[in-house]
N, C-alpha and C positions, 0 to 999 in steps of 0.2 A: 435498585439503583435507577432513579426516574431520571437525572442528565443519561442522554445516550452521546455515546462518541465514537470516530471512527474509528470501525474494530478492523484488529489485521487480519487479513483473508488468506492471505498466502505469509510464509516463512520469509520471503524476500520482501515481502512490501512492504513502505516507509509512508509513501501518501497515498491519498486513492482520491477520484475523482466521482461526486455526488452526480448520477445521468439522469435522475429522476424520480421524483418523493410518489408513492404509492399512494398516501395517506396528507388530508392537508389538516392545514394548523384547524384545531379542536375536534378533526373527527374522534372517535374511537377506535382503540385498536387492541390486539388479543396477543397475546405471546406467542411466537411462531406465525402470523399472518405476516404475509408482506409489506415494508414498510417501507422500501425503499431496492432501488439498482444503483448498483456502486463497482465505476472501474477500479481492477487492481492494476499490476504490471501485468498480470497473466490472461486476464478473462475480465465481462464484466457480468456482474451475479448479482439474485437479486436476496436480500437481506433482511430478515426476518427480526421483528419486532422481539426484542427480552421479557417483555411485561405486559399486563393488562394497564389500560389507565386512558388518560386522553393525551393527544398530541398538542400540548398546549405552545410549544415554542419551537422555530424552526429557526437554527443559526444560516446554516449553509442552502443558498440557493441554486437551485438548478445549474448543475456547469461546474461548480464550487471545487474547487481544489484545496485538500487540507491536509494536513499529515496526521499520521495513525495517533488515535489517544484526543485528538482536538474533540472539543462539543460539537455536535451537529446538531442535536434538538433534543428537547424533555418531554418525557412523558411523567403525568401527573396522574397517580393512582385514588383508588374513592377516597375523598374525605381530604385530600394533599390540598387541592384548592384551597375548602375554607381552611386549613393550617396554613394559605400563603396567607390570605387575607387578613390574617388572625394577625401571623407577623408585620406583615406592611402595617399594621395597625398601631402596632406594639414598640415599632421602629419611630411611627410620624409620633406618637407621645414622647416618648425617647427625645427625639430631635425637638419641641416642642420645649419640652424640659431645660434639655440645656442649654435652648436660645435665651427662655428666661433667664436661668441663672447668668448666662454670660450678660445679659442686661442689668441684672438687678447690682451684680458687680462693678459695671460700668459705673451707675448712678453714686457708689458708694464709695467710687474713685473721686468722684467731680469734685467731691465740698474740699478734699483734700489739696487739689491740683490749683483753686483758685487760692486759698492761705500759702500755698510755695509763694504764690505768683506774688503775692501782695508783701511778702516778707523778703524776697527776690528783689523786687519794688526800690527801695529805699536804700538798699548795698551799693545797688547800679549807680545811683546819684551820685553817692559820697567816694567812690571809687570811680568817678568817671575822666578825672585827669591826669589821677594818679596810674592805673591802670588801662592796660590796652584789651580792646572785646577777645572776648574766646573765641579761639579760630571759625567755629560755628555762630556766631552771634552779632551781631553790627553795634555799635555805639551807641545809647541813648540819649536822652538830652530828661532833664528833670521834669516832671510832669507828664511823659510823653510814654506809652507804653511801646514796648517793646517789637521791632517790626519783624517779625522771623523772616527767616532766609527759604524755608519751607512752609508747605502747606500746614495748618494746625490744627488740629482738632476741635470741633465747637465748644468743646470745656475751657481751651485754650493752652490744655496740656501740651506735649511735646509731638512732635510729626506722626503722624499712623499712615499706613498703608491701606487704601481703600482698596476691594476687593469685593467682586462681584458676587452676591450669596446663591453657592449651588444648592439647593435643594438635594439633597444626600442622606442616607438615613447613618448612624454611628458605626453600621458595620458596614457599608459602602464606603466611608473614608477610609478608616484602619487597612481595606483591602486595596485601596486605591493607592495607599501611601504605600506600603508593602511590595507592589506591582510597577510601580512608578508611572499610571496610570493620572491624566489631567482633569480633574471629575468635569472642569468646565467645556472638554470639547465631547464629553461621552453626553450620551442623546439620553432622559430619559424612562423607562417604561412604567413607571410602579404609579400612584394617582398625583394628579396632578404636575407629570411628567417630573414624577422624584429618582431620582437616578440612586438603582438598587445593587446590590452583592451582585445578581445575575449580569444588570449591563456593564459592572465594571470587569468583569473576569472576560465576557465577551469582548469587549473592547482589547482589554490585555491578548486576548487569543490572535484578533483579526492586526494587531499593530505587529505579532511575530508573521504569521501568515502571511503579509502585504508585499514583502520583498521578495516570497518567490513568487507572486504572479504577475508583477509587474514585466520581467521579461519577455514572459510568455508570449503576450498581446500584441508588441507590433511584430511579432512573427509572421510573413504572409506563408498564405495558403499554398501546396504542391501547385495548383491549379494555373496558379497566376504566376508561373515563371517559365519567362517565353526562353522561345526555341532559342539556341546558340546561347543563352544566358547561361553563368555558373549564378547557383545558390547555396546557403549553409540552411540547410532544415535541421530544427529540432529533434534531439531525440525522443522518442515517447518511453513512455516508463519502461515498456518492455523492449525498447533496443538497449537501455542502460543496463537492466538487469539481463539482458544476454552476453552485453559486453562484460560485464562485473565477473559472471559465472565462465566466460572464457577463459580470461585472463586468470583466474583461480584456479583454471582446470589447466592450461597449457603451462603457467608457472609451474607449481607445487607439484603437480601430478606428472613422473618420468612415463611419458606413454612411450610404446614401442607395439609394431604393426605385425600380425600373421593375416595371411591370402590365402585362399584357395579358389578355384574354379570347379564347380558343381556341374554334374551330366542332369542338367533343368529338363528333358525327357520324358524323365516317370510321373514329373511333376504336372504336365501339360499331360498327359496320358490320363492321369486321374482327375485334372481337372474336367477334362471333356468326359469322361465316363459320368462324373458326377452332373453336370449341365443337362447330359442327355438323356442321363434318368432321373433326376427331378426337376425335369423343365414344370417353371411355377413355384416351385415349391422353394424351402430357407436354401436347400443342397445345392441348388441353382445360382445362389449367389457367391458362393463359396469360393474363395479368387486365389490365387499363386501365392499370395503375400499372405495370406491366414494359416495356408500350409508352412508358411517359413517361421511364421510367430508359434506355430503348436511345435514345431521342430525345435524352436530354440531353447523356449521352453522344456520340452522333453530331455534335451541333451543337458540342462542346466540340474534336472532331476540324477540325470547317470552319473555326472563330476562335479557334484553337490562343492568343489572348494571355489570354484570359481565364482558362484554366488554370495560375493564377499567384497566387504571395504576397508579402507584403511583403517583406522582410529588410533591415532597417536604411537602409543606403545604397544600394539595391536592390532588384530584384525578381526572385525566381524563376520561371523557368516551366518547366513537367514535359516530360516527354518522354511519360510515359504517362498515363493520365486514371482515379486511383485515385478511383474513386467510393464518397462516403458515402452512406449510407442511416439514415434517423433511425427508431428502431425504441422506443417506448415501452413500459415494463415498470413494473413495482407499485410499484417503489421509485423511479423517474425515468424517463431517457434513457440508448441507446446509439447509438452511430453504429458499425453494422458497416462494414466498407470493402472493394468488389470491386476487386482490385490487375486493374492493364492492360485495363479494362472497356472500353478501345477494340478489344480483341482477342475478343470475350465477344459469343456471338450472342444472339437476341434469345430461347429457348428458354434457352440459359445462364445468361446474367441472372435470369431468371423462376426455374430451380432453386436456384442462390447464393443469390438474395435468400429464398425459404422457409427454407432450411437455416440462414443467418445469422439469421434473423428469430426461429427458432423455436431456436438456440441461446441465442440473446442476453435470451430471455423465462428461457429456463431458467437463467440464468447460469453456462452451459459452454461461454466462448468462451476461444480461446487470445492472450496479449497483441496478436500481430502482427495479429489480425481485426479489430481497433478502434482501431489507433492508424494516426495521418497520412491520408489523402484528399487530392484537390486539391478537390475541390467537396463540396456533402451537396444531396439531394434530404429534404426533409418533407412529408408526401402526410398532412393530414387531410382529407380528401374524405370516407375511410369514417366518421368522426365527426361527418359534417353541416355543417361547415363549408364556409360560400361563398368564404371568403378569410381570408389573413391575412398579417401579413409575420415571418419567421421573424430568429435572432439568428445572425451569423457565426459560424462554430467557429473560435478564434484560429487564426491561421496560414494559414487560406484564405480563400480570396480573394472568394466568392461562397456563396449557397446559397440553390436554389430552395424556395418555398412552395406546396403545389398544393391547392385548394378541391374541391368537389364538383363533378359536372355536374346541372349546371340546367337545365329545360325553362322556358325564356325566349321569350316574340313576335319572331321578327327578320324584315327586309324581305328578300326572295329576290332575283333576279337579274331576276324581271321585274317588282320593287316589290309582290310580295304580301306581308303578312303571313302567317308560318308558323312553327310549332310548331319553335322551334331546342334544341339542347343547348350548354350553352354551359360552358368552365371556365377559371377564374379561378388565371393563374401570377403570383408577384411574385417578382422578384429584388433579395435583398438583395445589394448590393456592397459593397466595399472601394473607396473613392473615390482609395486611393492606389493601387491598381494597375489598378482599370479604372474611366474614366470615359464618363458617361453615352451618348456616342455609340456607343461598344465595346460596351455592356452591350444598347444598342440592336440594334447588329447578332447579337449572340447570340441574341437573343428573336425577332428575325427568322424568324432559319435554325430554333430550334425549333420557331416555329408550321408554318414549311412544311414537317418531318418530319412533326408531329402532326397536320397536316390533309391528309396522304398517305401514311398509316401504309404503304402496298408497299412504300417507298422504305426502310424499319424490316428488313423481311424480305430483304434481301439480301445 
């Protein structure tokens, strides 16, 4: 397929936004090289060429805003060329053709139109006081020809409409009539600036396209709205599709909330054992928050129901335990997703989730890294947060909320007061596929990973 158009990257994306062509008009390019970076609503990623051929036509310029499915540019495979040239050829004979015929037609009208006129002629006189002129035509006098009301044709035939001759080849009009495209305001490209199939279908594409960019542009910048000013800013593609997926989730989905507060202790216990004996090494990086992603995971292994979503008359449940991870960026949220994280040790996890974390900030992830999970973990802990309860991502089924560790007074084992850490998980559920007792035994099985982190390292 030598037209390329924009392809959808993500499940939610409608338009995406062209940041920059890799490749310009006529280089060469290969299948799978880079041809281009293109924002979605989620990320912006760069996009690999379908085909071997040349880049011979680029619609969308740098910035371009278009919706999924529109042309953005053609690649032309060996030998496609001279098959255009061939056509353009084949087209200007065509058109060539049946300007003659329409001429030779004309001439073969003419001798006809002046015998009307001259037999016409001589009625007008003898009916001229008998009769009143036809509401189209004025009076005559005998001898005198006839003075039209309109303009006439050099035959002297009846009124024609003169109209400006576009250079068009037969199947650029048939597609222009079709599209209801003006061939006289479309520009062009084919020789002798003959307007071709390609710029009319262009033309048809950028007349849908024009109305949604025009709002866009007197949008000013964050920058330029001063202090004590209110402003309505834009939303960007991805605060729409976070709202969209809100609203879909807090509708439709009956959520209802379970809490627990975790003795966070053994967690810092093992974290510091592990820093101080792989200082340097991956062990050393290994943080609070990768211990709670291998736990959740873990525990999603032990009550294998709760890795599960709705579907209509039914409910799915996974076979593997695709974990989301909620990772916030400048413009919103992403949820990167570790595919089979029940297979994923606990060193694993900890490298995945930097790599996705610090892709997803940059916006260079590939569609497959953010779309589906069975669960999501959201850890504002590092924000100072003691708690909070988080919103489903449609389609699954649960997702954890995790607060900070707090140095909290708790009673010990032998009724002393003492200096505890303490931290704060809630789980949002889906009430249609897991209820409250289910949800209770997950949170179970999680505290007692999280307050035996060895049981993590095996």
């Amino acid at each position: 397929m030598p037209e390329i158009q924009m392809p959808k990257l993500s499940d939610t994306m409608t338009e995406g936004t062209l940041v920059a062509w890799k490749k310009k008009k006529g280089d060469e390019v290969s299948a799978g090289e880079v041809l281009a970076e293109i924002e979605t609503d989620k990320a912006t990623m760069e996009w690999e060429s379908p085909e071997d051929g040349t880049l011979t036509e680029i619609y969308v310029e740098e910035g371009g805003k278009v919706n999924v499915g529109d042309k953005i540019g053609f690649i032309a495979g060996e030998g496609e060329e001279e098959a255009e040239k061939k056509e353009e050829e084949k087209e200007s004979a065509e058109e060539k053709e049946e300007k003659e015929s329409e001429e030779a037609e004309a001439k073969e009208k003419e001798p006809k139109k002046e015998l009307e006129k001259k037999e016409e002629k001589p009625k007008a006189e003898k009916k001229e006081e008998k009769k009143a002129a036809p509401p189209k035509e004025k009076p005559v006098e005998a001898g005198v020809s006839p003075a039209p009301t309109q303009p006439t044709s050099a035959s002297g035939g009846p009124p024609q409409r003169e109209e400006p001759r576009v250079k068009a080849s037969p199947v650029a009009r048939r597609i222009a009539a079709e599209l209801g495209v003006d061939l006289a305001s479309v520009k062009g490209t084919g020789p002798e600036g003959r307007v071709t199939e390609t710029d009319v279908r262009a033309a048809a594409k950028s007349k849908i396209t024009a109305p949604q960019k025009t709002p866009i542009a007197p949008k000013p910048p964050a920058p330029s709205i001063k202090a004590g000013e209110s402003a309505r800013i834009q939303l960007s593609g991805m605060r729409k599709i976070i709202a969209q997926r809100l609203v879909e989730s807090l509708g439709p989905i009956p959520h209802f909330y379970l809490n627990i507060d975790i003795d966070a202790g053994p967690l810092i216990e093992a974290r510091e054992e592990l820093k101080s004996a792989g200082e340097g090494t991956d062990a050393a990086k290994i943080t609070v928050n990768d211990f709670v992603l291998k736990a959740a995971v873990q525990a999603a292994v032990k009550v294998p129901r709760v890795n599960a979503s709705f579907d209509g008359d039914a409910f799915v449940q996974y076979a593997d335990v695709d974990l989301g991870i909620a990772v916030a960026i400048e413009d919103g949220l992403l949820t990167p997703v570790i595919r089979a994280a029940q297979h994923k040790s606990l060193r694993e996890i900890s490298e995945l989730v930097k790599d996705l974390a610090h892709r997803a900030r940059n916006k260079r992830m590939k569609p497959e890294e953010f779309q589906g999970g069975t669960f999501t973990v959201s850890n504002l802990g590092g924000m100072a947060i003691d708690s909070f309860s988080a919103v489903i991502n449609p389609s699954q089924g649960f997702i954890l909320a995790i607060g900070k560790i707090t140095k909290v007074p708790v009673v010990d084992d032998s009724d002393q007061i003492v200096v505890g850490h303490r931290m704060s998980i809630t789980m949002s559920c889906d009430h249609r596929v897991i209820d409250g007792a289910l949800g209770a035994e997950y949170l179970k099985k999680l505290r007692h990973l999280l307050e035996n982190p060895a049981l993590l390292l095996v």
